[in-house]
C-alpha positions, 0 to 999 in steps of 0.5 A: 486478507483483510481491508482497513479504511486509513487516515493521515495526519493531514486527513487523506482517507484511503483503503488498503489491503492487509494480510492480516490485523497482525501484518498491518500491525507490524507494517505500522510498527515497522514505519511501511505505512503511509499515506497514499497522497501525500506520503505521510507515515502517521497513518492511522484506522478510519472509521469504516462504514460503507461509501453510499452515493445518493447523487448520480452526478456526484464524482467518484471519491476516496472518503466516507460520510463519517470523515467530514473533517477529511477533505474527499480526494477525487479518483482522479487525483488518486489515479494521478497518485497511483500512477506518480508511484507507478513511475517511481517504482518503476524507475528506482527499483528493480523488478524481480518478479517472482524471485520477490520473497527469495530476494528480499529474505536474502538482503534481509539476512545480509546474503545480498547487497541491499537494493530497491526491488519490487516484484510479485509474492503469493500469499504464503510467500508474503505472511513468511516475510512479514512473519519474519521482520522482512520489510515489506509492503503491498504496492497498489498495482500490478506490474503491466509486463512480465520479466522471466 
């Protein structure tokens, strides 16, 4: 896994978790990433550097030091966000649980009609998609019920 700071053409800096270099690359590529504030598709690396606070009082923030032409984006707008993407996820796409991987290879391949899911993959189960031209792409949360 690997984590890389991302910024959007209008200057959002957020993080995300990658696979790999190789599967950011090809996420990229594919059009899968996006800003997580304002939905953007012309994303980009940041700078990374470590997020020091020298300031108790001082908000938690998404943004470093270097990115003084970004504008900080408060935790509680991210949270808001996260929780905007939460409820659309939830309401227009199927949850699959584990059955993620198989799934989404068999409407890949044309074996099942094509549909919003979303739902759970291991680590292998997720390089194999990613290897395999599946689009696919980690959601910031996890799901709050299971479904068997």
């Amino acid at each position: 896994m690997i984590k890389y700071a991302l910024k959007c053409r209008d200057g959002h800096v957020f993080e995300s978790w990658f696979a790999s270099a190789d599967a950011y690359d090809t996420l990229k590529a594919g059009g899968h990433v996006s800003c997580v504030v304002c939905g953007a598709r012309d994303v980009g690396k940041a700078i990374m550097a470590p997020n020091v606070s020298t300031a108790r009082e001082r908000p938690l923030s998404v943004g470093t030091p270097e990115t003084h032409d970004a504008p900080d984006v408060p935790a509680h707008d991210m949270a808001k966000a996260l929780s905007e993407m939460r409820d659309s996820v939830e309401k227009n796409a199927t949850y699959v649980g584990g059955n993620f991987a198989r799934q989404a290879r068999a409407m890949h391949l044309g074996d099942s009609p094509e549909k919003p899911i979303w739902g759970e993959a291991n680590l292998t189960e997720a390089k194999a998609l990613i290897e395999d031209g599946v689009p696919v792409l980690p959601l910031p949360f996890i799901p709050t019920r299971k479904a068997n």
